[in-house]
C-alpha positions as CSV (number, residue, x, y, z in Angstrom):
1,X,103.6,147.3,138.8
2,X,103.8,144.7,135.8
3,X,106.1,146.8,134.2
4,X,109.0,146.8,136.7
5,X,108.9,143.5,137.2
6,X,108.6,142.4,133.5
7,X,112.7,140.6,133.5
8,X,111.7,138.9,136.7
9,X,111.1,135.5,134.6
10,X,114.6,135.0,133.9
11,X,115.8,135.5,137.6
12,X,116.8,132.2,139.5
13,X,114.6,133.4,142.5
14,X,111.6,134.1,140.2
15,X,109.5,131.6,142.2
16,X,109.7,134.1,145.0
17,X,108.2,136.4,143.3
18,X,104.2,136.2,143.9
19,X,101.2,138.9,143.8
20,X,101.9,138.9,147.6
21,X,105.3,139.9,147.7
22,X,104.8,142.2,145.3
23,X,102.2,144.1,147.1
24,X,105.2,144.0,150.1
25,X,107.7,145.2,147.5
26,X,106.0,148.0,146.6
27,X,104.8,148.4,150.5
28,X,108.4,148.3,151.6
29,X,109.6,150.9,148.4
30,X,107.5,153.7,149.5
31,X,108.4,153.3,153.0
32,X,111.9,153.5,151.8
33,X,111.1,156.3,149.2
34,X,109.3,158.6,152.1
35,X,112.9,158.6,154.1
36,X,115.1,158.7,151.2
37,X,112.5,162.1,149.7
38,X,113.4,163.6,153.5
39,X,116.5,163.1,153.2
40,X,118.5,166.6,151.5
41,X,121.8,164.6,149.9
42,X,122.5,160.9,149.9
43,X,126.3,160.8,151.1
44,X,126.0,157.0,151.8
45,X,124.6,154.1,150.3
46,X,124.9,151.0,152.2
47,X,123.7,148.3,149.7
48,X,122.1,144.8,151.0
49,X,121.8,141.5,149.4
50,X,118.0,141.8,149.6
51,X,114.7,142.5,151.4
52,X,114.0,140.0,154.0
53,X,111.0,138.0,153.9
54,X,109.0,139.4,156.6
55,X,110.4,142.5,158.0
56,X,112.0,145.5,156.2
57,X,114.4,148.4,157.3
58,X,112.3,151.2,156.7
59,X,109.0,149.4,157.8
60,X,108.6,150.3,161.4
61,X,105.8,147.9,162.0
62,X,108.0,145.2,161.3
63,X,109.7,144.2,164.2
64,X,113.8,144.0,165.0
65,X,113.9,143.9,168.9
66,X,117.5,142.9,168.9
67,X,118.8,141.1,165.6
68,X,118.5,142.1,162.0
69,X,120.4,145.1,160.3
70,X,118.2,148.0,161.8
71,X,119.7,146.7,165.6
72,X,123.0,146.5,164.2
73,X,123.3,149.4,162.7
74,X,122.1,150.9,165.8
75,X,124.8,149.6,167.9
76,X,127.2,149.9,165.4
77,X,126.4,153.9,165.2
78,X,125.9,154.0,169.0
79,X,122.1,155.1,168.8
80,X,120.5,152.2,171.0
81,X,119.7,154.4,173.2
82,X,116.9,155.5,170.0
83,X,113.6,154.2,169.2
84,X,114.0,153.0,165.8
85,X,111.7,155.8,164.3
86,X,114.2,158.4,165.8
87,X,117.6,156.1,164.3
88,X,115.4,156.3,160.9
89,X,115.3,160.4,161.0
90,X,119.1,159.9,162.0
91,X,120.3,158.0,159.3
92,X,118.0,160.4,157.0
93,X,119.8,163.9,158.2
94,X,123.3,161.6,157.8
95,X,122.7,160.8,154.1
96,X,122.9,157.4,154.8
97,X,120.6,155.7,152.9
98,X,120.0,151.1,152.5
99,X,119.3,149.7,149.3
100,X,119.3,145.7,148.1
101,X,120.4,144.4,145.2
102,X,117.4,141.9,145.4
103,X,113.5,142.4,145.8
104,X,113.1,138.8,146.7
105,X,114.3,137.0,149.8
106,X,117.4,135.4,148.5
107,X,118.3,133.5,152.3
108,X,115.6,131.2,151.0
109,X,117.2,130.4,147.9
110,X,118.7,126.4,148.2
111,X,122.5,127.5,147.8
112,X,125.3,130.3,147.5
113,X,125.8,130.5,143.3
114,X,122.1,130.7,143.2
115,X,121.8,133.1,145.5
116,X,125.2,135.3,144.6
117,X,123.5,135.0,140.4
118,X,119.7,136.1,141.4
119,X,121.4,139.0,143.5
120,X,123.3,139.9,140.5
121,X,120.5,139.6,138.3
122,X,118.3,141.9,140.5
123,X,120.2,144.5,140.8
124,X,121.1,144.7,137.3
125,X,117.3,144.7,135.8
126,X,115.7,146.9,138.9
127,X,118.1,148.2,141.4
128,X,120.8,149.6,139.3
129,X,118.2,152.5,137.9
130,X,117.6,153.7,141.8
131,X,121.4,153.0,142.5
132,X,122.6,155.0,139.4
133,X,120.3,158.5,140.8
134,X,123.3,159.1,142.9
135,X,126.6,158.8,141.1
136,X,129.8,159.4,143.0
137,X,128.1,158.0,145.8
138,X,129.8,156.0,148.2
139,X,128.6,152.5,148.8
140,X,129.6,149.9,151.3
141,X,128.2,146.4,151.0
142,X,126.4,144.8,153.4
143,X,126.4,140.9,152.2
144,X,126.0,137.6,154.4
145,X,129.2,136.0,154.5
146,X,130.4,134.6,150.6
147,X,127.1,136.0,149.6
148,X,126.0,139.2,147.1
149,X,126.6,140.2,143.4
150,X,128.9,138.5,141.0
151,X,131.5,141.7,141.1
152,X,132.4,140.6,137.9
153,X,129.0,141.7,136.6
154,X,128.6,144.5,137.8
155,X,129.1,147.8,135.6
156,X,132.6,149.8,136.8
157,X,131.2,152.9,137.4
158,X,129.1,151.2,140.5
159,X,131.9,148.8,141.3
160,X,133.9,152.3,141.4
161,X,131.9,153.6,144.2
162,X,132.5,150.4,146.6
163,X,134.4,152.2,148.7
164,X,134.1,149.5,151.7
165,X,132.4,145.8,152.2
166,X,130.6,144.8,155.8
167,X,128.9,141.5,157.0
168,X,125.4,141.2,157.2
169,X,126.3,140.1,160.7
170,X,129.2,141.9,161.3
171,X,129.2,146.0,160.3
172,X,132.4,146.7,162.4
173,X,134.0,150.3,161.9
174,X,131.1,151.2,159.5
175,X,130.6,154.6,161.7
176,X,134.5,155.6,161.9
177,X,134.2,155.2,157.8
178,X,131.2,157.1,158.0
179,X,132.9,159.9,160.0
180,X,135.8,159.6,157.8
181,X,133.7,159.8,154.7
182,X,132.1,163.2,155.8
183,X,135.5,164.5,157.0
184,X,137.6,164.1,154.4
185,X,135.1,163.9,151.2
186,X,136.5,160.5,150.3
């Protein structure tokens, strides 16, 4: 575990980071890793600022009754109508797959540069090595509003696969690009 998180000094939310939430990183990783290793070929990454602070995506003991990105992306997808273990299996046998660009919870970060910089820095020590397993992917952002990586920063061939941007709050035509995505190979 030391390893991984070796460059973490240098990050602006390094504070954040505490045996705790480490244990929840890893936690929350191999929750992730068990649907991304069912899943037969990522087609999708949608790509979050960072893990919240108490409840993850792929942790279904966390709860998301009816806010957060798993309920969004449920309505958004038109899957309500799932429990969340079945929209999991569903976003699994799509290809659609969520990573963040932070392991820390950057919404408790003081202000917007610090945040957008950590972010940055995150994703270019850690996430970046998961991220660059499946090149050619597609990604679509999924930031808070003025939020996420420095784009500036952030090496071509992964700015190259941005193929679309969402709101945290706001993931609006996410499924017709999906359809689009699978239709046409984009």
């Amino acid at each position: 575990m030391n390893n991984k998180y070796s460059k973490c000094s240098n990050c602006p939310a390094n504070h954040l980071l505490d045996d705790k939430r480490k244990a929840l990183i890893e936690r929350w990783e191999s929750k992730r890793d068990s649907y991304l290793s069912r899943t037969k070929k990522i087609k999708l990454i949608l790509l979050g600022e960072s893990m919240p602070a108490s409840r993850y995506f792929y942790d279904l003991e966390t709860d998301y009754p009816e806010s957060g990105l798993r309920y969004s992306l449920k309505r958004e997808f038109g899957k309500l109508d799932l429990s969340d273990s079945q929209f999991l299996i569903s976003m699994s046998r799509k290809g659609i797959v969520l990573l963040d660009c932070a392991l820390c919870p950057l919404h408790q970060l003081y202000d917007n540069v610090t945040k957008r910089h950590a972010a940055t820095y995150c994703f270019l020590t850690i996430t970046h090595e998961t991220i660059s397993k499946f090149p050619d992917t597609p990604i679509v952002t999924v930031f808070p509003s003025n939020r996420g990586w420095l784009k500036s920063e952030i090496p071509f061939e992964i700015r190259y696969n941005v193929k679309g941007e969402c709101t945290f709050s706001d993931q609006s035509g996410l499924s017709d690009f999906y359809k689009e995505l699978i239709t046409k190979k984009l």
